[in-house]
N, C-alpha and C positions, 0 to 999 in steps of 0.2 A: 690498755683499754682507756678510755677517753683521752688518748691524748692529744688530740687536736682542740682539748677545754685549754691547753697549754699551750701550743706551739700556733692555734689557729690565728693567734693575735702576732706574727712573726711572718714576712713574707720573705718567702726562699725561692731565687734563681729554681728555675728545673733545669735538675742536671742532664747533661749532655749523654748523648746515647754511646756506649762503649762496646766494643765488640769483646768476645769471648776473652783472648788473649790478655785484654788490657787489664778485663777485671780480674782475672788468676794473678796478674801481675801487682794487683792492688792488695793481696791477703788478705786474711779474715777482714768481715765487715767487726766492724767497734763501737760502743755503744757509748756515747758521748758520758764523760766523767760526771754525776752528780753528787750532792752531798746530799746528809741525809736531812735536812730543810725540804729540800726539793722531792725526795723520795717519800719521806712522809705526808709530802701536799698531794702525791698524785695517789696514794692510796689514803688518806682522807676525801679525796672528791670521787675514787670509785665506790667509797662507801656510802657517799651521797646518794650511789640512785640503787645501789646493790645490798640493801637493809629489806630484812623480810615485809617491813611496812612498805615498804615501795613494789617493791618487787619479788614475792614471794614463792616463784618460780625460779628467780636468779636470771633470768634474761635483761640486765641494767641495758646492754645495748638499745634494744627494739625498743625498750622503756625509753630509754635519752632518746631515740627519733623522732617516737611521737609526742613526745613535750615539746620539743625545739619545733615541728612546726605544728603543733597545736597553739602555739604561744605566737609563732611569727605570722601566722595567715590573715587572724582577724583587722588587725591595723591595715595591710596591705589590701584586703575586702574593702575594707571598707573609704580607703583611699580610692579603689574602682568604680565604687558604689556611687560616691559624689561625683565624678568627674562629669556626670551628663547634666549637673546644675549647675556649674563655673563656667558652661561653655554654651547658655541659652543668650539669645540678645539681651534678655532686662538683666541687670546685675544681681549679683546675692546679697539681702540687706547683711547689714554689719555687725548684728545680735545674731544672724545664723549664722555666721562668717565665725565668730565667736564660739557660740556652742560646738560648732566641729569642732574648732579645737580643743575644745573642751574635752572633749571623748580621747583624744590620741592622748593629753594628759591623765584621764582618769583611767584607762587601758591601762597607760606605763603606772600607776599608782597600784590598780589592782592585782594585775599580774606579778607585780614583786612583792605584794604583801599576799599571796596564796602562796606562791613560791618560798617562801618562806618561814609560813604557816606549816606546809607544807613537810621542809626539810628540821623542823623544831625540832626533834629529840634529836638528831645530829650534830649541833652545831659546840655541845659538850661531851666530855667524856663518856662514856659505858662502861658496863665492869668487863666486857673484852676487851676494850681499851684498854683497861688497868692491869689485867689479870697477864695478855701477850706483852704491851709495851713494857711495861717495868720490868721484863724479866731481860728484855736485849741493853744489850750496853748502846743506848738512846739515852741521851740529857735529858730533861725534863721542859729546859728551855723549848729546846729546835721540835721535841714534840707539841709545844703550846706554838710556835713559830710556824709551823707545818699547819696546823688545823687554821691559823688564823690566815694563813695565806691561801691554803684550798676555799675557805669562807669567801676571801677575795675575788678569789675567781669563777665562784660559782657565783656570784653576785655582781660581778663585772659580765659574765656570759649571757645570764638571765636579761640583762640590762639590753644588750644589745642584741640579743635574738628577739627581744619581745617588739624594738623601736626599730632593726634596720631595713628592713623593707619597704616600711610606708614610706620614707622620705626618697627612697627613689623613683617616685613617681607623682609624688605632690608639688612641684614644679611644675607639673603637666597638669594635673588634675585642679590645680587653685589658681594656677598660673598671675603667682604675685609680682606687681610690679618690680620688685627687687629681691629677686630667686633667692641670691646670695641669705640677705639679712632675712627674708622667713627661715630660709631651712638653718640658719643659727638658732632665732628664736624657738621654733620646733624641738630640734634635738636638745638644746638648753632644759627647755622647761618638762622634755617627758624624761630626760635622764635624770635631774634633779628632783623629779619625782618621784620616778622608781628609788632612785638614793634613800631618799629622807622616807619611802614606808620600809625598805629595806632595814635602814639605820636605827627608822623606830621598834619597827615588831624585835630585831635582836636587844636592844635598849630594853626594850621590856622583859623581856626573857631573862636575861643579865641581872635586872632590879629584882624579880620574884627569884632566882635563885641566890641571890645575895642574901635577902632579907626573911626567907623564910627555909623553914626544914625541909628534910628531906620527903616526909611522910603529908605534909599540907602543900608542898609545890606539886606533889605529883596527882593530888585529888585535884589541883584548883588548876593544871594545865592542860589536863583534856577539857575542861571547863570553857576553860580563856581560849583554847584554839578551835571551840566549835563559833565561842563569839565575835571571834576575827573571821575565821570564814564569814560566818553569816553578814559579818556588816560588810567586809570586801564586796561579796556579790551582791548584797543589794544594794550597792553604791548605783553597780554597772545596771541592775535591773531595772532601778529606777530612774536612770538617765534619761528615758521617753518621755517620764511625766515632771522633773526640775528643768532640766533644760531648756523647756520652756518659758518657764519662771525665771530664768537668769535676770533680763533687763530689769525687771522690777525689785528682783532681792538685790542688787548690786549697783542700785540706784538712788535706793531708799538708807543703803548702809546697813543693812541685817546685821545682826550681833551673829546670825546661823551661817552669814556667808562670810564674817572676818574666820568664823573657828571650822570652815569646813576645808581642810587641807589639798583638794585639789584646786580648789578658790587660788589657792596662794601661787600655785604654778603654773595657773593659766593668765594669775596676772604678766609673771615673768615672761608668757609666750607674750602677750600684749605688746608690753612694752618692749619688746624686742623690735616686734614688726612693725606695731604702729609710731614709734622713734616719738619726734615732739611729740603730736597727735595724741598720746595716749588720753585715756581718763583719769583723774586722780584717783580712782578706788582701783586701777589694775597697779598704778604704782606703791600702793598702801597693802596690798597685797601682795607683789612681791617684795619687799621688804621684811613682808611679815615670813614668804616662804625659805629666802635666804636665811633668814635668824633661825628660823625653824629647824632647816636641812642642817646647819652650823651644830645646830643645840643639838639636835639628834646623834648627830655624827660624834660630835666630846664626848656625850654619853655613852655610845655605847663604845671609847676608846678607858673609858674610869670605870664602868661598870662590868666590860664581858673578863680583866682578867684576874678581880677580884672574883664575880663568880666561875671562875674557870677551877680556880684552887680551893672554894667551897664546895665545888661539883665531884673534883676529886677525893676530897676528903671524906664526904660524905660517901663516894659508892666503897672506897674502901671499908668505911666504918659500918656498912649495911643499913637498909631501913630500919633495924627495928624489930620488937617485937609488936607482931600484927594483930589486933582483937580483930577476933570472927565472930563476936555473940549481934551483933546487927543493931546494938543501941536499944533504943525505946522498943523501935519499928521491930525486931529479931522472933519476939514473940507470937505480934499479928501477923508477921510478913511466914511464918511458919502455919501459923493455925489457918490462914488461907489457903497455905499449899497443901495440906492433908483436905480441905473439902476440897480444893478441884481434882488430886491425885479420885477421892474415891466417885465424883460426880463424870470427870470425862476422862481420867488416866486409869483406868481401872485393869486392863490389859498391863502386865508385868512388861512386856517389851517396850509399849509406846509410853511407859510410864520411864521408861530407862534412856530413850530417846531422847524424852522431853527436857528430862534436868539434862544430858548430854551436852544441849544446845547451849541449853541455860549459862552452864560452865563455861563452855567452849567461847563463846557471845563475851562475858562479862568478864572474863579473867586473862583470856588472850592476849596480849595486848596489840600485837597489829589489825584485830578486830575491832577493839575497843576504840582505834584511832580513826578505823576506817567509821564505824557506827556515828562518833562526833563531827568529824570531817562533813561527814553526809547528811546530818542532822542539821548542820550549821548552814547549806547548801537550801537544804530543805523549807529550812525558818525562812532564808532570803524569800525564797519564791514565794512564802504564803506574806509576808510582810509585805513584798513587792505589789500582791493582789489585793490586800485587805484595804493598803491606804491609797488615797489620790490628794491633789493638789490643785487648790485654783487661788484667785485674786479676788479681794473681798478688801474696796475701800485703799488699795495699794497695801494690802499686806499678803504675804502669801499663809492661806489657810488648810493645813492637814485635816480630812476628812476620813471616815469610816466607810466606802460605799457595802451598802447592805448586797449587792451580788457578789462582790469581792467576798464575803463572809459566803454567801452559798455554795462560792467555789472553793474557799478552802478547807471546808469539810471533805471535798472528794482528795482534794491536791495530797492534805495529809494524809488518808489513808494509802491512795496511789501511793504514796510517795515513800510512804513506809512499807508495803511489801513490794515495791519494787528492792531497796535496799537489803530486807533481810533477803529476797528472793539471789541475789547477786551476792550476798555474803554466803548464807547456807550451797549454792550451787560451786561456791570456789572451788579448786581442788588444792589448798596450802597445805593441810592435813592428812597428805597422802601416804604415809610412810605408816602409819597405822591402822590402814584401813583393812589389813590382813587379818586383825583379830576376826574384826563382823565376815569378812571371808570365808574363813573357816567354824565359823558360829552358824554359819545363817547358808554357806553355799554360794558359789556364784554361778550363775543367779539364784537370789533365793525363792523358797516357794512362794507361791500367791500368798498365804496368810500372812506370813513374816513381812513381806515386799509392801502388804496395804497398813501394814502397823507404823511398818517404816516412815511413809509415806503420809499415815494418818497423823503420825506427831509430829512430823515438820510441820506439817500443813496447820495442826493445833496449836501451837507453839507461833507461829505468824498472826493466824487470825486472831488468839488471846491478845497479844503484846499490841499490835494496828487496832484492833480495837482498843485497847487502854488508850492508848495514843490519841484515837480521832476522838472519843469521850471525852477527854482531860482537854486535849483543844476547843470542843463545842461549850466545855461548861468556861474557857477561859472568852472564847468568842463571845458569849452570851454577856459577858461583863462591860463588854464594849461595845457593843451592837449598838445599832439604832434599835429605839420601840416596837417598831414593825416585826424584828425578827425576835420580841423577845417572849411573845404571846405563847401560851399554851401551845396552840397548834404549828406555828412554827419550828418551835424549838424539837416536838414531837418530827415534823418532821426533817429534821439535821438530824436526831439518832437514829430514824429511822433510814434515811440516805448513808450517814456514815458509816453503821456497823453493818446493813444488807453491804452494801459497797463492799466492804472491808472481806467479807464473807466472797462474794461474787471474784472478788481479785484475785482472792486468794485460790480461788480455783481454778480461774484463767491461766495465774502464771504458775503454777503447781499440779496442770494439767498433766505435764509426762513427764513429771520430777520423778523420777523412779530412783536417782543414788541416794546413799548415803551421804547425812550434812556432813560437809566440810571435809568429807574423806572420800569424794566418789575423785572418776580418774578426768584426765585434764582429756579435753574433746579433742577428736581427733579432724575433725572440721570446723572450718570455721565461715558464717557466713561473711564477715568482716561487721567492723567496727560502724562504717560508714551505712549497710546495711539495716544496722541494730539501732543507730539514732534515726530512722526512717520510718520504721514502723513506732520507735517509741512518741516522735513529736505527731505521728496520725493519730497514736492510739490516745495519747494524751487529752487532745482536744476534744475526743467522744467520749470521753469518761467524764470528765467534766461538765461539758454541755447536759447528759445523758442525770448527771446527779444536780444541776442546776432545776433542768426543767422535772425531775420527780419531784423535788423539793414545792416550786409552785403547785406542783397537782395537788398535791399532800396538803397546803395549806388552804386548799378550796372546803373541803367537807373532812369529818372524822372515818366517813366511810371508806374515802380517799385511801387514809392510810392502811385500816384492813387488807386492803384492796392491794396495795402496793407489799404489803410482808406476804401477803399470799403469792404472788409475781415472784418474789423476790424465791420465797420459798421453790417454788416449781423451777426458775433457772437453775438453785443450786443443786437439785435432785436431778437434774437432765444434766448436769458437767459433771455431778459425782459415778453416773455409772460413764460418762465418757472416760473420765479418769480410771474405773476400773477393769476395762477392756485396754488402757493405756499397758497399767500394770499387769495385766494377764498376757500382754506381748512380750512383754518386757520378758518376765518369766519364762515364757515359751523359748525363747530368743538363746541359743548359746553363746557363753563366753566367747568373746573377741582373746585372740592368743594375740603376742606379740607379734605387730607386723600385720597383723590379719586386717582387710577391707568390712565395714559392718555389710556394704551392700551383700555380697556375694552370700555373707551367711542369710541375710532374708532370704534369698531367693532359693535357700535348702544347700547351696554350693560353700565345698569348702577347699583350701587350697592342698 
């Protein structure tokens, strides 16, 4: 399995066609001689994509195809994209000329720093690592030799799956006077890119497991990898609104464009292409990103294999012993939970459901990576909406726009039960889902089936509410005046939490399984499907909680007006939801192998 990450970079003659005879006459086929350097690289890169956080199913395959081209298409888009402006009669001024390539630089920047982000608790030992290797007669060496060379090549693969498309058609699409010398500067400056965030993000990984224990790198590394995510993607989200800004920040000499790192690689495209010609600040910027890629790269060749042998020491020696009493917070974070258990968990089932989740959510940990991952995802886009950028006197000035704040009230709540809806719906947790089986029935009856269903659905709206609350009181600190009057702010709670309420029943309309233990579907609409209805549905969510917000701030009657609304939608989706559930119920168990249709229709095989 993946061994085309190895051999793909090697090109071999196809052999000749042999008839029956010749190949009996050949003997067993033989598997070329490796040592174990090389054996333990190709099962450290299957473990790259084959770890329950990636893959929780065990399908690494279908996983590695849709990375590789989820990673190769957009450059190659978006090389197709421009080709109808390089080929109008007036020319492309030479700030836009600029800014495109800007993007295949920041593409290659960001893609290797998610990728990476990404594969972080891999690129160190595990206690399966320690617990299988150390018992086979494997050195310790050609095991730290193994991992450092699958790193290699997962980092050499990423590199070139993410940059080789584009350049085979930007020759056509830019069509520079000297093919040759672009497509040097091109490939130069987005591989030296992807390098040096590659080089950094393990560089840092390296320094916090060098320098701290075991029990503080692991609270402050889901931490640090929701804030890479975050700042990766809103690199790329807010390319529409800097981009613009280039000529003026790169003119003036900004202190924010010597320290902004794809700055430094887009000088090196520069000066590649434009030769004499260049400007002095792309050559002061490339210099800066050479030292930089340099410095990155030492570092993480002194820092990953000192923390290599602190990674192992440590999983040997164990975390520790663990305090549960919760600190200060253990006592309130308790006496809260006994008034919601007796105010809305009051039902013994849905009260069992509820902390179920609870556990399952925060102590999992390929949940806990997905939740930061996605959280970090999350921040981008509402940062991305919140600020904007203009020109004021030649400087460029960050602004708050007050609609960007009315939309991210909806975005975070959207954006939070979208997430848990995709976590609680997984099926990772299937191998225990026999217990509620034989407890509850399959299917169980209507009353257990809407308890069920009552504390998923409790358990989303509680948490997306905390969420869209702790954002409007954090919005509100930064607002402009406008949104910070009484009735504004009235209504962002009132938009956020009906929203929050409303989603939660849209998307938990015919959630009828069990969290995190129902069975893996047996259809699928596809992938390309599901991002089609999400960016329609997106945009009338938003619009929908933008324009309540203005109503809401016209009169206080307004808002009565709008919880009463709000009220009546969710009472007309809660009995759609319990007619959802009384199907469901009615519905016989699907046996192995069995079609859902044919049992609708009363037919069984």
């Amino acid at each position: 399995m993946l061994d085309f990450l190895v051999e793909g970079f090697s090109f071999r003659r196809t052999p000749a066609v042999l008839s029956v005879s010749e190949l009996a006459e050949m003997g067993p086929v033989r598997e070329p001689a490796r040592n174990q350097v090389s054996r333990l690289m190709r099962h450290f890169l299957e473990r790259f994509f084959n770890h329950e956080s990636a893959s929780a199913d065990g399908d690494a395959e279908t996983l590695l195809v849709q990375i590789a081209c989820a990673t190769a298409l957009p450059g190659f888009l978006v090389a197709l994209w421009l080709d109808p402006f390089y080929h109008r009669p007036k020319p492309v001024p030479y700030w836009l000329q600029v800014n495109h390539h800007l993007f295949f630089v920041l593409y290659s920047f960001v893609a290797m720093g998610i990728a990476m982000v990404f594969e972080w608790d891999m690129f160190f030992p595990d206690l399966l690592d320690v617990q299988i290797l150390k018992t086979l007669p494997v050195k310790d060496r050609n095991v730290f030799l193994g991992r450092v060379a699958a790193i290699g090549v997962l980092v050499g693969a990423f590199l070139i799956d993410s940059n080789f498309l584009a350049p085979t058609i930007m020759h056509i699409t830019f069509n520079p006077p000297h093919p040759g010398q672009f497509t040097a500067g091109h490939l130069a400056a987005v591989l030296l890119a992807g390098l040096f965030s590659a080089a950094g993000t393990l560089a840092l990984q390296g320094i916090m497991v060098s320098t701290l224990g075991e029990r503080l790198f692991r609270r402050l590394s889901l931490l640090l990898q929701g804030l890479l995510i975050a700042l990766f993607v809103m690199m790329l989200l807010l390319f529409p609104a800097y981009s613009g800004l280039l000529p003026v920040m790169l003119r003036s000499g900004s202190v924010y464009a010597l320290c902004f790192p794809p700055f430094w690689f887009l000088g090196i495209y520069q000066c590649v292409v434009d030769g004499a010609s260049v400007l002095p600040i792309f050559v002061e910027l490339a210099r800066i990103g050479v030292m930089a890629t340099g410095a990155a790269i030492g570092l993480t060749m002194l820092t990953y294999p000192i923390a290599y042998v602190r990674r192992v020491r440590q999983v040997i020696e164990g975390p520790g012993k663990q305090k549960t009493g919760g600190g200060m917070l253990g006592p309130v974070a308790r006496g809260l939970g006994r008034v919601f258990e007796r105010v809305v968990l009051r039902e013994p089932l849905r009260r069992a459901i509820f902390w179920f989740v609870s556990q399952t959510l925060f102590r999992v940990q390929r949940y806990r990576i997905y939740l930061v991952l996605y959280c970090g995802v999350g921040l981008s886009v509402v940062l991305a909406t919140i600020f904007s950028f203009r020109v004021a006197q030649g400087a460029v000035v960050v602004e708050i726009a007050a609609d960007g704040v009315r939309a991210a009230v909806a975005i975070v709540g959207l954006w939070t039960i979208v997430g848990l809806r995709i976590a609680l719906g997984s099926s990772g947790n299937r191998t225990g889902s026999w217990v509620f089986r034989v407890l509850l029935g399959r299917p169980p009856e209507f009353s257990p089936a809407m308890e069920l269903s009552r504390a998923a659905r409790a358990w989303v709206v509680t948490w997306s509410s905390v969420v869209t609350v702790i954002a409007i009181l954090l919005l509100q600190a930064i607002a402009s005046p406008v949104l910070r009057t009484p009735l504004a702010a009235t209504a962002q709670m009132i938009a956020g939490i009906g929203f929050c309420v409303l989603l939660t029943d849209v998307f938990f309309l015919k959630f009828t399984r069990i969290a995190f233990a129902g069975e893996k579907p047996r259809e699928s609409s596809g992938v390309a499907f599901a991002v089609l209805i999400y960016f329609t549905f997106f945009p009338v969510v938003i619009a929908a909680s933008v324009g309540l917000q203005y109503w809401i701030e016209r009169s206080v009657l307004h808002a009565g007006i709008a919880v009463a609304i709000l009220a009546v939608i969710h009472t007309g989706l809660e009995r759609m939801h319990r007619v959802a559930v009384q199907d469901y119920c009615d519905t016989p168990a699907l046996e192995d192998g069995e079609e859902e249709f044919p049992i609708r229709l009363g037919l069984r095989y």
